[in-house]
N, C-alpha and C positions, 0 to 999 in steps of 0.2 A: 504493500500500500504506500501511494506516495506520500512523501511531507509537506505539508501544507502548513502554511503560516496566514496568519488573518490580521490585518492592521486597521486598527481602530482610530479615527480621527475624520479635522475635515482634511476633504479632498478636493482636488484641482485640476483639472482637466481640458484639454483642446479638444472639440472637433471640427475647429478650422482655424486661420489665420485670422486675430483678429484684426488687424490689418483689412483685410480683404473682406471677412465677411460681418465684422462689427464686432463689438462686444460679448454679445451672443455667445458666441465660438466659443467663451470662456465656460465652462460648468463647475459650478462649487456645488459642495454638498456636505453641511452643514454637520451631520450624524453620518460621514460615510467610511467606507473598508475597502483594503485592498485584500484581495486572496493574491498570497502568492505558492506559487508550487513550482519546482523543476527551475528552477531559476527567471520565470517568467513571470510576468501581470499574469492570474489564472481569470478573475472576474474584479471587476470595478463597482459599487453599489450603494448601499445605504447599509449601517450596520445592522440593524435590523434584518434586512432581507438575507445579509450572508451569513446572520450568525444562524437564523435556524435553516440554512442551506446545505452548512457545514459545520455541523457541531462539534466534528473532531481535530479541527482544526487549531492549533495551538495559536491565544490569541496575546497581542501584544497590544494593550490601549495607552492608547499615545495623548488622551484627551482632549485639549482644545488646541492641539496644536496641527501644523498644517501639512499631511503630506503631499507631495509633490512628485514628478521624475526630477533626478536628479540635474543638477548643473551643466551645462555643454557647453564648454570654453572651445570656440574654432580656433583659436589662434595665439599661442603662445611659445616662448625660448625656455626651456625648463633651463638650458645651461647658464641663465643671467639670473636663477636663484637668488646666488647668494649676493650679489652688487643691484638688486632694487632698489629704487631711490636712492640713486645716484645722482649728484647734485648738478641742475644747471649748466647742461649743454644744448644745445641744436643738434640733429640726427645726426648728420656727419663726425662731428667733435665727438659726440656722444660714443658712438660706436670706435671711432679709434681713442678714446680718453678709457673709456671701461668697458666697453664688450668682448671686444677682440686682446685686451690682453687677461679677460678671465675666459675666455674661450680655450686660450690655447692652453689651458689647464684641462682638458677633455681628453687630449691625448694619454693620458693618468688614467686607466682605467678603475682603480681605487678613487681616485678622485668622481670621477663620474657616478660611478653607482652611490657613493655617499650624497652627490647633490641628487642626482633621483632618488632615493628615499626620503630623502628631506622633504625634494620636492613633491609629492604625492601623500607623504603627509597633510603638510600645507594643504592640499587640493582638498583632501578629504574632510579635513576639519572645517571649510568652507562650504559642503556640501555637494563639490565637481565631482561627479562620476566620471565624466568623459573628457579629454583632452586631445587636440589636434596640436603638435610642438612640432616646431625645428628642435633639433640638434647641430655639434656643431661638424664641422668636416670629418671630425675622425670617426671611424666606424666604430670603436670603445664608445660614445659616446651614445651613437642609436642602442651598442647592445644594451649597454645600462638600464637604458629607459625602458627596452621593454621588458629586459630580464623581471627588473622590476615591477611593471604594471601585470605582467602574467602573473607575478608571483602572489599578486596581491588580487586577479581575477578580473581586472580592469578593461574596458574597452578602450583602446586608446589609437590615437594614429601620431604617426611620426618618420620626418625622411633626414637623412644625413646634409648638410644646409652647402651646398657644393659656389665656393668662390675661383677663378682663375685670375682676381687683378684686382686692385684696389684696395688690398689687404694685404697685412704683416706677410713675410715668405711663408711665418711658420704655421697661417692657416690658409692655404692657399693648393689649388689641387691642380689637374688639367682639365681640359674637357675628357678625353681618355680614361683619365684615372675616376674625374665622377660618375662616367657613366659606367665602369667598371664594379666601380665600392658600391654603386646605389643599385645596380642590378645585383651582386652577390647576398649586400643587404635585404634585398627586394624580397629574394627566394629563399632566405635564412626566414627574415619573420612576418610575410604577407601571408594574412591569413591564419595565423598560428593563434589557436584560444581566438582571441577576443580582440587581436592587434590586426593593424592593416598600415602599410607602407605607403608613405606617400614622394611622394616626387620634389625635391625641395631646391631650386635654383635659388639663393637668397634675394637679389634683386638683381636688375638689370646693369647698376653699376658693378655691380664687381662679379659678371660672368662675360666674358668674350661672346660673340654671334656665337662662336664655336662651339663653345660650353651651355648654351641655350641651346641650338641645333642638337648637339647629345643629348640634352635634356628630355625636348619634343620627340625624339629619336627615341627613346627609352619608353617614353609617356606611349605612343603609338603602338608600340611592342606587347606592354602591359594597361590598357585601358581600363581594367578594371581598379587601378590606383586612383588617387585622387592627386592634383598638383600644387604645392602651395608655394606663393611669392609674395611679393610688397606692391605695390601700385600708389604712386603720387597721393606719398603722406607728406611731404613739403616741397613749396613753390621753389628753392634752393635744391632741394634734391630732384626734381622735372627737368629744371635749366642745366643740371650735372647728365641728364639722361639724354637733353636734345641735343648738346658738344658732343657723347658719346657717341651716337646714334643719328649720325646728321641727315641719312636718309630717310629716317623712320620719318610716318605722318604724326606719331606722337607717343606717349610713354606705351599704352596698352600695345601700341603695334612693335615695339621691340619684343612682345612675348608674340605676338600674334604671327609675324612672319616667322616664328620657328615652332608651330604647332603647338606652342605653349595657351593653349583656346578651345575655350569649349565647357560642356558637364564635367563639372569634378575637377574645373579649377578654382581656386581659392584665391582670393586676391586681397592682401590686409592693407585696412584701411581708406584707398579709395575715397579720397577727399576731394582733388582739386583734379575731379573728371571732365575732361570737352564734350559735348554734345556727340559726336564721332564715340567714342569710348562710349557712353554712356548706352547709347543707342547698339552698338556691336555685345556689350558686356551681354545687356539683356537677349539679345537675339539668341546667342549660344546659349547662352544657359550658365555661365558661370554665376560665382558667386561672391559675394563681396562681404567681406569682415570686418566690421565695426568694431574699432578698440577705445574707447572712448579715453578712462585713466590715460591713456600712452598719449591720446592727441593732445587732450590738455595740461600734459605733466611736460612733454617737450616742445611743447607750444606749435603743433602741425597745423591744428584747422578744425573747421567746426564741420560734421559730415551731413550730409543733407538726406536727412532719413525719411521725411516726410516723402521730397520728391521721388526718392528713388523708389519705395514702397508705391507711389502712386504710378508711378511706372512700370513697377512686376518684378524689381527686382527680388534676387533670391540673397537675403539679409542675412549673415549670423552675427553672434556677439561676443569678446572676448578680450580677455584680461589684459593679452599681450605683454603680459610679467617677462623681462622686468622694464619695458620702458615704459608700460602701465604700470601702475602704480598700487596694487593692490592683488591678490591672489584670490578675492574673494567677488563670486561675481552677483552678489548685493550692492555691492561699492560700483561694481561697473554697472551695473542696472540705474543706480543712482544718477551717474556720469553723463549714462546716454539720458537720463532725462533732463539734465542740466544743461546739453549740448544741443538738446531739442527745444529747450522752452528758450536760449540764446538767437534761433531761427524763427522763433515762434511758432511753436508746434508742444504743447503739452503730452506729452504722450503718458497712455493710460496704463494704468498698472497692468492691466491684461496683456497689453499690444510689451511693455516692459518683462512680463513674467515670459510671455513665448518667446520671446525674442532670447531669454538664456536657457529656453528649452527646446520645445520645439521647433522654433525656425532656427537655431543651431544646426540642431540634427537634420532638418531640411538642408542647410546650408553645404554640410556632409556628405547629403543625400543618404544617410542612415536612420532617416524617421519612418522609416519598416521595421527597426530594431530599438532606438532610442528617445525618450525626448516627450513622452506621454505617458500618463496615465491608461493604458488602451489592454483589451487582450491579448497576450500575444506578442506584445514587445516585454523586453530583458526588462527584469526586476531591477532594472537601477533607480534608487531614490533618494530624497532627503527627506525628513520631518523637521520643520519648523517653530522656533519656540517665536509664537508671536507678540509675548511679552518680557523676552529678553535681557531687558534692562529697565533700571526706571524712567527714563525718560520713554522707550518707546511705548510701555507698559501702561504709562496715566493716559500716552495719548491713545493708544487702542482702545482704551476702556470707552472710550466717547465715541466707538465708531459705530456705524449705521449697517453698514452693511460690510463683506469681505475684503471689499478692494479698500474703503478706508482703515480696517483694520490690518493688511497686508503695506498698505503702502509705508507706514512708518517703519518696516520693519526693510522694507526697499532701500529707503534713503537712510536710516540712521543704524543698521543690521551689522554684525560682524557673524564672528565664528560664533559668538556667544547664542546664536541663534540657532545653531546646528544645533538640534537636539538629538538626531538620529541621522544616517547614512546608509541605506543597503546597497549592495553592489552584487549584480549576479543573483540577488534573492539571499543575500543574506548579510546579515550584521555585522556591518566592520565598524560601525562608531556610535554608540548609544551612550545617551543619558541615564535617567530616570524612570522612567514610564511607569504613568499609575497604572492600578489593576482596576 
């Protein structure tokens, strides 16, 4: 007979983009349960109706707290762990003043698996089940990460972060040698558990046409990977891309003319888009990553989320630790609404909640497996304590309905909110839970 788990609380659900189809889309449910079984959502309901559906069901009541699918960070550097909040550069300065000389501390395979642990702690305590990360060039670096996330049952993605120019020698690879490391890594851990390899050129500066061409070359080979890059996070870093690139019609077509286009690419951040770009992104089908912490901690730009949403794009959301500013993606929920009501655009807590769930895992293209409350997708979750603190706690007491009792814990939320984490269908970070 199987094991079956029964979670008792409110619950939170999509079934559709609120974005698209309104508020609506959002379902609470006030007295509701999750059955989980085989590492799956088994039923979605009211507690009532599952508890005498399944009375053998070992129950766990979580009481007035909130659960959820977990966390879907699209886009993040696990290797800049440990140097977050790094003080006061511009992207370029930035990344040769602290990323790339904590980078070339990856080649340290001791080194590496200690910051991936750390790092996926952090995640967990935050309530991120799922992570999409660069790494950095050396292949120690990918195993780390996933050594780690299998070990701990994780769904995670991640590709080897491939530079030929514009960086230190000593993180610096060929076009040859990336598409070598990244197909060997490919077929080490694609696929394996719960992991899935991704394609990681870092950006356009610092890969040769050459090393792009391998890239697209690799990506073509294996389609069923996904591809992740940078895309015009600063007006300074665009005018570095059109010197490089004097042919291209513009940043997106340095990826574009080497196959780097299409479903299943990733593009972080996507700020200072042309009309061209804007219009080609949405056609294909890629997808664009919101990092809000990172735009406004290195001062890149404010993202135009309304427009792009009204447009069709395919949105996720993401920490981008460490030039974001925070690991928890509460703080970046907050961020992106700070960065929306700057363009004038209020965004609702529902269209904010999917936006680190579900249109994550849409973003992915793994919202058949993640990123819902639904039958049939991975038991990945968090439980939310929605009175966390006292400030957030006097102010939910006054709320009206979920979304204002949710949103204080949006904007003013840390770790201390994780009440629970399950991963796979089962308990890797709990509280207290009443009986």
């Amino acid at each position: 007979m199987r094991e079956t788990h029964l979670l008792l609380g409110q619950t939170l659900r999509f079934t559709g983009a609120p974005f698209a189809q309104g508020i609506d889309a959002a379902r609470h449910e006030r007295n509701g349960a999750v059955l989980v079984a085989d590492g799956r959502i088994a039923e979605v309901g009211t507690a009532e109706d599952l508890r005498a559906r399944f009375p053998l069901a070992e129950i766990t009541n979580y009481g007035d707290a909130l659960i959820t699918a977990g966390f879907v960070d699209a886009h993040a550097h696990y290797p800049q762990t440990a140097m977050i909040a790094s003080w006061g550069k511009r992207l370029i300065d930035w990344l040769n003043s602290y990323t790339f000389p904590e980078e070339m501390r990856f080649a340290d395979p001791d080194y590496a698996a200690a910051i991936a642990a750390r790092y996926f702690d952090l995640l967990l305590s935050n309530g991120t089940t799922t992570v999409c990360s660069f790494c950095t060039i050396h292949p120690e670096s990918v195993d780390a990460f996933f050594a780690e996330a299998r070990a701990r049952g994780l769904r995670a993605l991640a590709g080897k972060t491939c530079m030929d120019r514009n960086a230190p020698d000593a993180l610096t690879d060929s076009a040859q040698s990336a598409y070598d490391d990244s197909k060997a890594l490919l077929k080490k851990w694609h696929g394996v558990d719960r992991l899935r390899y991704v394609i990681t050129p870092r950006f356009s500066p610092t890969s040769t046409p050459e090393q792009l061409e391998a890239m697209g070359v690799l990506w073509s080979e294996h389609p069923d990977c996904l591809m992740q890059t940078h895309l015009s996070e600063q007006r300074d870093e665009i005018e570095w891309v059109r010197a490089l690139f004097p042919e291209a019609r513009d940043y997106l077509d340095t990826y574009e003319r080497h196959g780097l286009l299409g479903p299943g690419a990733l593009f972080g951040h996507a700020i200072h888009l042309q009309e061209r770009e804007r219009a080609v992104l949405r056609e294909t089908g890629s997808s664009l990553i919101h990092c809000p912490t990172s735009n406004t901690f290195i001062g890149s730009g404010l993202f135009d989320m309304d427009g792009l949403t009204i447009e069709g794009h395919r949105i996720g959301l993401a920490t981008d630790t460490g030039g974001g500013s925070s690991f928890s993606m509460l703080r970046t929920m907050a961020a992106a609404y700070e960065i929306a009501q700057l363009r004038h655009r209020a965004l609702h807590p529902a269209e904010l909640y999917w936006l680190a769930t579900a249109g994550s895992a849409r973003a992915l293209r793994m919202d058949d497996r993640i990123g819902n409350l639904s039958p049939g997708l991975e038991a990945d979750l968090v439980v939310l304590d929605l009175a966390s603190t006292p400030a957030i706690a006097q102010r939910a007491a006054r709320a009206d309905d979920i979304w204002e009792a949710l949103f204080p814990t949006i904007m003013m939320g840390d770790d201390r909110a994780t009440r629970a984490v399950w991963v796979n269908g089962r308990p890797v970070r709990t509280g207290a839970p009443s009986r």
